[in-house]
PLY file of the C-alpha trace (Angstrom):
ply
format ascii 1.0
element vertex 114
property float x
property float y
property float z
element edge 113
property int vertex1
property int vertex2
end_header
86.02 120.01 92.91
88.75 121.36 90.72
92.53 118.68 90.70
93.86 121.17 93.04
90.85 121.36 95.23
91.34 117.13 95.57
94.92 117.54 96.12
94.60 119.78 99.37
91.68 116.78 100.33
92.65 113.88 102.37
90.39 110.66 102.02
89.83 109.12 105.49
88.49 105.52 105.70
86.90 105.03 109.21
84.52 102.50 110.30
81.48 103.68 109.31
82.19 105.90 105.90
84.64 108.18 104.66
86.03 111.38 105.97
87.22 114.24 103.76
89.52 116.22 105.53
91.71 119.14 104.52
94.86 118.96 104.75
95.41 122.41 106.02
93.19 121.50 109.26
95.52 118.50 110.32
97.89 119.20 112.90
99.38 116.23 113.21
99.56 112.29 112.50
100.78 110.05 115.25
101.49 106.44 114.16
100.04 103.79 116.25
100.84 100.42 115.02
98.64 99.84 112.07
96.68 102.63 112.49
97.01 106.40 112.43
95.46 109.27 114.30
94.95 112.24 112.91
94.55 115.49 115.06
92.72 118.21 113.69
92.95 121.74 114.70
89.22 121.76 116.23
90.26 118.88 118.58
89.14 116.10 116.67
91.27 113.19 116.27
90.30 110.16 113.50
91.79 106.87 113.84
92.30 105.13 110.42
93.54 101.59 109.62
96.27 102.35 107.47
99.51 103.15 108.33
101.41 106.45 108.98
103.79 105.27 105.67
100.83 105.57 103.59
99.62 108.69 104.13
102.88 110.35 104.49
102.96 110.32 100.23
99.51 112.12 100.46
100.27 115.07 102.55
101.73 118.28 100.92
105.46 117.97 101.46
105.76 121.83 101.44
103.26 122.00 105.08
104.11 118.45 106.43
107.15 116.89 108.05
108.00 113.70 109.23
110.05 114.43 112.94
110.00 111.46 113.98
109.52 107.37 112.92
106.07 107.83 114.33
104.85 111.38 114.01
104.17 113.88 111.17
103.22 117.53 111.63
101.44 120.10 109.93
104.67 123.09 110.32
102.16 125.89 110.06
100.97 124.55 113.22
103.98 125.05 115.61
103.84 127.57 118.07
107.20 126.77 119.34
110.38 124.57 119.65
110.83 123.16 123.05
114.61 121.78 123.57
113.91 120.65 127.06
114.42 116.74 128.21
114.65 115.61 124.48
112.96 118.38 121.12
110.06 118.56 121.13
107.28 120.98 118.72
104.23 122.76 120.49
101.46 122.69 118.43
98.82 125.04 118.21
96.24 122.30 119.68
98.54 122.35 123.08
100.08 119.24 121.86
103.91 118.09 121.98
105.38 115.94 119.97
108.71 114.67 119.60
111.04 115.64 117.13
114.13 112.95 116.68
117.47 114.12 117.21
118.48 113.61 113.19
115.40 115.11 112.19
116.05 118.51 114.79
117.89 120.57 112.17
116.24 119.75 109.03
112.97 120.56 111.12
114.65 123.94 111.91
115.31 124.51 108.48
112.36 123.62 107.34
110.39 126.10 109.80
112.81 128.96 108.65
111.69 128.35 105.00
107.93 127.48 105.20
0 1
1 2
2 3
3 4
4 5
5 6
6 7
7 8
8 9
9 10
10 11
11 12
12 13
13 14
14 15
15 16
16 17
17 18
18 19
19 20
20 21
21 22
22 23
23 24
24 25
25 26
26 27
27 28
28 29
29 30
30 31
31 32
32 33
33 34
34 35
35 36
36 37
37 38
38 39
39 40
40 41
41 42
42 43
43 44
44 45
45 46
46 47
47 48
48 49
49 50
50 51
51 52
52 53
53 54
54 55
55 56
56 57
57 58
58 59
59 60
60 61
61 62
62 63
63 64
64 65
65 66
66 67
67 68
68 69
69 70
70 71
71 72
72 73
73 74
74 75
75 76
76 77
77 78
78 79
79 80
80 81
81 82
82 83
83 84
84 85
85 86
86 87
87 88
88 89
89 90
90 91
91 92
92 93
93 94
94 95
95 96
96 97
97 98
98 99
99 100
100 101
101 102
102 103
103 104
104 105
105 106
106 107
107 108
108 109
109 110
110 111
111 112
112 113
């Protein structure tokens, strides 16, 4: 695979091997202590033991964006923004996640220019 081809590949240690996922399929990362889960857009979700931190450095910083301490989403994967009892992004797996209040208008802006 070409540089470019790697860099659009995320390395997943699980338990019993490695996953190699692209980074176009993720829809989102959800911190959960340690670990992270990653949701895919088939409905497949990988837990990892490494945290949310670590990967965040990985991920193209043109599709993701960290909304919240303990989420990161794929933005070419909203279908909407819900500001309804807190913000919140629908993804395109029927998912919500939170977006922070601080992190609401640079997600907005971030939508506008992706």
């Amino acid at each position: 695979a070409s540089k470019k081809d790697r860099s659009e590949i995320l390395e997943l240690q699980v338990k019993d091997g490695i996953i190699f996922l692209r980074q176009k399929e993720i829809v989102s990362v959800h911190a959960s202590g340690n670990y992270s889960e990653f949701c895919l857009e088939n409905g497949a979700k990988h837990l990892v033991s490494k945290s949310i931190k670590e990967y965040e450095s990985q991920l193209d910083p043109k599709l993701f964006f960290r909304c919240h301490h303990s989420h990161i989403i794929n933005l070419s994967k909203v279908e909407r923004f819900v500001s309804h009892d807190g913000f919140f992004a629908k993804m395109t797996d029927g998912s919500q996640v939170d977006i922070s209040r601080k992190n609401k208008d640079l997600f907005l802006e971030r939508l506008k220019n992706l």
